[in-house]
N, C-alpha and C positions, 0 to 999 in steps of 0.2 A: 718650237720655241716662240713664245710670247713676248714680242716689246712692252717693257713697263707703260701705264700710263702717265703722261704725263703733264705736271700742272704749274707754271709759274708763280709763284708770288712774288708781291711787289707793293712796297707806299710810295707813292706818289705826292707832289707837292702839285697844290693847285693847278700851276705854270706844268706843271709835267717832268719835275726833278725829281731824283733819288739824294741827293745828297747838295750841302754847299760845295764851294770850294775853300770852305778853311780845312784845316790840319785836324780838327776834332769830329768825328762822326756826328752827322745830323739824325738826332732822333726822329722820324716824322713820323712813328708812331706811339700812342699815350698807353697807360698799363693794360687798358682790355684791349684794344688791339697784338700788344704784344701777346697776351693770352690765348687771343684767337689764334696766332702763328703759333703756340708750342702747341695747339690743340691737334692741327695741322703736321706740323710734325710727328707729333706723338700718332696720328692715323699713316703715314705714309713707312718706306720700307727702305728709303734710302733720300738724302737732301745733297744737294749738290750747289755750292756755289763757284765762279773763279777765281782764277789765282790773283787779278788783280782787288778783290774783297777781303781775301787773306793778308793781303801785305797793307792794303790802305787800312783795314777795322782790327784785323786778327782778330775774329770770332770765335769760341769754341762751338755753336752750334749744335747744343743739345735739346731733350726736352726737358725742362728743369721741374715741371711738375710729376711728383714723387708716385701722387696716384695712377698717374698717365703710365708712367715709367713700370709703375707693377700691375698695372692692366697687360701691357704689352706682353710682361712676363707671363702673366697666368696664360693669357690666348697662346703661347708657344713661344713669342717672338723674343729676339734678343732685346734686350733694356733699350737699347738707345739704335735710332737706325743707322743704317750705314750711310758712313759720310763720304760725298764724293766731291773732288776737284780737278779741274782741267788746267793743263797751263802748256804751251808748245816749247816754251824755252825750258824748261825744267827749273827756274828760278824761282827756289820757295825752300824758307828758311826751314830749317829742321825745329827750332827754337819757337814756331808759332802755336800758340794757344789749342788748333785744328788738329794737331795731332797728340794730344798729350791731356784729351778729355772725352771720353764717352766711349764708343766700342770700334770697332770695325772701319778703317777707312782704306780707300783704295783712289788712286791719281792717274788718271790717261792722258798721257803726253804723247809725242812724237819722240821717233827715234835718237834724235838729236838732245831732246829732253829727259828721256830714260835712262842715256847715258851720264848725264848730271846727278840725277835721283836714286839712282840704284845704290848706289854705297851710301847716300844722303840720310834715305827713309829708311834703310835695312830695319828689319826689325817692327818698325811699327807704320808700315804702310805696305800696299800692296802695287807696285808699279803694273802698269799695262799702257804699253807702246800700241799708238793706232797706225803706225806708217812714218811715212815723210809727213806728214799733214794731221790735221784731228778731222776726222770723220761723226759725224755726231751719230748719224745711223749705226755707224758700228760700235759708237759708243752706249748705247741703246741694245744693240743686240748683245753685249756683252754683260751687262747687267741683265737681261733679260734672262740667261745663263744663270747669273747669281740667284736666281729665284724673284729679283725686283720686280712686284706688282705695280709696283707707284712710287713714281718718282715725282719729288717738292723740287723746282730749282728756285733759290734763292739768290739767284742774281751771278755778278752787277750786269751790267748794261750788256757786256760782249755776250756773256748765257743768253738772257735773253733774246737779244740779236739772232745770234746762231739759231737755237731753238725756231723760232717763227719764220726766221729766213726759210730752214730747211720744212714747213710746213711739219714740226715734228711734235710740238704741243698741242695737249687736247684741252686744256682747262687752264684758266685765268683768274686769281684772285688780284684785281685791283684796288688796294686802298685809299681812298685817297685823302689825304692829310689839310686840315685848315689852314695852307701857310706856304705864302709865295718867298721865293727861292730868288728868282728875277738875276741869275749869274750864270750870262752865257759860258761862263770857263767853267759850270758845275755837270756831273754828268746826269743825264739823260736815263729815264727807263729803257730808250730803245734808240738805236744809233742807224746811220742811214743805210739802208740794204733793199734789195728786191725781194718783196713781202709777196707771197704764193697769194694770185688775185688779185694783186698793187690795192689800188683805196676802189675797186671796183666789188670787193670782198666785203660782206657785211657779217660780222661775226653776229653769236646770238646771245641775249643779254638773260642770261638763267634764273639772275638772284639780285638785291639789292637790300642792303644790311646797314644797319646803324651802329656803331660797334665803337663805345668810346663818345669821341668827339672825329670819329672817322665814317666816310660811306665806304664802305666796301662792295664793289662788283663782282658777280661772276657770269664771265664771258665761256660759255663751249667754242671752241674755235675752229674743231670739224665741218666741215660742209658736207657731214654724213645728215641723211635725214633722220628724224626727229625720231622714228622706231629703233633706229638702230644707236642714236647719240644718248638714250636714255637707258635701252637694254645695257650700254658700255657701261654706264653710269651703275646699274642693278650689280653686273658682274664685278666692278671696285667694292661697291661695299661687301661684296660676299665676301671679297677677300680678307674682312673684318671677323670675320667668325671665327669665336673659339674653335682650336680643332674638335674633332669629334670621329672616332671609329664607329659608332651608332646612327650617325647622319650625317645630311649631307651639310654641305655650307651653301648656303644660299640667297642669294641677294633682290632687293622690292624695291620700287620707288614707283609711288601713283603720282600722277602727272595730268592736269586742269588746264587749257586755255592755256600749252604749252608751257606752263611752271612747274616746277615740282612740288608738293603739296606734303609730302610723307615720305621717310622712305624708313625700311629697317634691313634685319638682316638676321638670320638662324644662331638661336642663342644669344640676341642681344640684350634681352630683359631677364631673362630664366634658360636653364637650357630645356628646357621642350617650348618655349614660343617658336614657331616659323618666322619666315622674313614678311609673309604678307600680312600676316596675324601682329605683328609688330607694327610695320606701318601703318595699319589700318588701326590700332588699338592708340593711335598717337591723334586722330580725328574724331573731333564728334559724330554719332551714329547718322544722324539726321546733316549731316554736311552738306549742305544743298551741290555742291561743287561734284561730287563721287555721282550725280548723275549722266554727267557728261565727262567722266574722267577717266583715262588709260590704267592699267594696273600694271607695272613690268614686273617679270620674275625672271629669273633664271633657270629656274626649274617647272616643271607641271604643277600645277597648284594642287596640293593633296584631294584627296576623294573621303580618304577614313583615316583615323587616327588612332595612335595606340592609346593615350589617353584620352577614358570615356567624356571626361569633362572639357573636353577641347573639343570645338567644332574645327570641323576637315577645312581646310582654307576655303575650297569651292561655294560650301556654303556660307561662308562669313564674305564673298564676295559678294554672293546672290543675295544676301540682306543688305549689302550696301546699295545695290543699284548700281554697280561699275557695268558700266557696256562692252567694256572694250578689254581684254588681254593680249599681251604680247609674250612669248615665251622664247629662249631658245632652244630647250631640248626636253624632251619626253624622260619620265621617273622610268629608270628600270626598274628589274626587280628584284635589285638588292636587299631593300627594306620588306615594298610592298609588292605582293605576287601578280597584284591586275590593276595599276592605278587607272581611272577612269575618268581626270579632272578636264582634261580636254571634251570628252564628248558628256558628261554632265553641263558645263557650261554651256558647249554650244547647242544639246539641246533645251535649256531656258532662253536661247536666243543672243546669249553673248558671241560678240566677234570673238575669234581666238586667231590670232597671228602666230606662225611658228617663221624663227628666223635661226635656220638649218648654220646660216654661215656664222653664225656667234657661237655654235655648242662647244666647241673645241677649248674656246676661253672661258666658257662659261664652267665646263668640267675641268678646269685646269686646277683647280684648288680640291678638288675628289680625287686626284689619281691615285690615290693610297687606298681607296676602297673599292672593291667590288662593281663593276658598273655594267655586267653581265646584264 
């Protein structure tokens, strides 16, 4: 069993608020940023925020764009993802907007909370008690159960808290909004706790985005190294691939002067593009950058193809001038009877990395096929 990935968002006021202290919801974010959050959602397989966001906003928390919404459907997925919320007291109106729009919600409380909720939500939620206490780890493995690759929390303050406290976030989308707040009674993106590292901890700053009248960051917040924090990164997007009984799912991201530069994923333009044929078909040929840039896969980059007019990824590498592959697991021979893309590359002299300890998550969206 796989814990979801998981990734924070959050807008931010200058000063560092989520919200005023009036009675009305502070917008701090303008219509493309709100855009970028449903895009965000629309990729992810479950959102989660707390109970005290539910009773202060009453959200419904869907993704409201139509096309996102029958993207998800055609790839297999249900329409809307699964919505999750926490709360220990079990104190949450049956009458709130969160359960009465979009598909599938489930609430982890404590036992004391359960017994509140059980006759509450009958019906249209799915209760699950963590104990005397909320365990986030276990809240995590239980969604991980549900099939959730990737988990959006969307706040307020105590999620987040929790989450980074317990060193259990991998990704950080920071907004941040033009517009000081300046009201110590407002809350806070993150409230006071012992943060894994304290300020001795320097997270890694991935991306920096203009979006709106907002910047938006993205922070990795692993202190995995950089082969293994971006292979994670390859094996999320696989998780984006239409299904397929014919292939596999398979996820790319080339990587320059430790940014990410490209990334794709099997079937994301056509179904016979690959993942590395995608990212790489998203850069110019002559990209000065691809000479000194990582290529991550999740899979062995092909050798032949069934379609004559495709080149075999290996060689659409070797025309870039990429040095360097990272892989986590070898093609069986489901498809193809002998791939050879490891030892083709590394005899042109390309590094080939294989990272043995990712394959498990890396094949985790193939188990329906063959992997003989």
């Amino acid at each position: 069993m796989t814990r979801p990935y998981v990734l924070l968002s959050v807008a931010v006021s200058l000063d560092g608020y989520i919200d005023d202290a009036g009675p009305d919801r502070l917008r701090l974010s303008d219509s493309a940023d709100f855009d970028r959050v449903d895009r965000v959602r629309a990729e992810s397989d479950a959102i989660l925020v707390g109970a005290e966001t539910l009773r202060r906003d009453n959200p419904r928390l869907l993704v409201n764009n139509a096309e996102r919404r029958a993207a998800r459907v055609a790839a297999g997925k249900p329409e809307y993802p699964l919505k999750v919320t926490v709360t220990a007291r079990g104190d949450l109106d049956r009458e709130l907007n969160f359960w009465h729009h979009g598909g599938a919600k489930v609430v982890y409380t404590t036992d004391s909370g359960a017994a509140r909720l059980a006759d509450r939500l009958v019906g249209i939620a799915d209760v699950v008690t963590l104990g005397a206490e909320i365990e986030f780890g276990a809240l995590l493995d239980d969604l991980g159960r549900r099939g959730v690759g990737r988990l959006m929390v969307e706040g307020g303050t105590g999620m987040h808290t929790a989450f980074l406290a317990a060193d259990l976030a991998d990704e950080l989308h920071l907004a941040v909004a033009p517009i000081v707040v300046g009201d110590s009674a407002a809350p806070r993106f993150l409230a006071d706790a012992r943060f894994a590292g304290g300020s001795t901890r320097r997270r890694t700053l991935a991306d920096v985005e203009r979006v709106g009248d907002m910047a938006v960051l993205r922070y990795l917040l692993r202190p995995d190294d950089p082969d293994h924090r971006f292979l994670r990164r390859a094996i999320e997007l696989a998780r984006q691939c239409p299904p397929s009984d014919t292939a596999f799912s398979v996820g790319a991201v080339i990587v320059a002067d430790g940014v990410e530069i490209a990334t794709g994923y099997s079937r994301e333009t056509d179904e016979k593009v690959h993942a590395e044929e995608s990212a790489l078909n998203k850069l110019p040929a002559d990209d000065p950058r691809l000479a000194a840039a990582t290529l991550y896969s999740t899979l062995e980059p092909c050798s032949q193809r069934a379609t004559a007019t495709r080149l075999p990824c290996t060689d659409r590498i070797l025309r870039a001038g990429i040095p360097r592959v990272v892989i986590a697991w070898r093609e069986p021979t489901t498809f193809v009877v002998n791939c050879v893309g490891v030892e083709n590359l590394r005899q042109h002299g390309i590094e080939v990395i294989e990272l043995p300890e990712l394959a498990d998550e890396a094949m985790s969206m193939n188990r329906h096929l063959d992997l003989a």
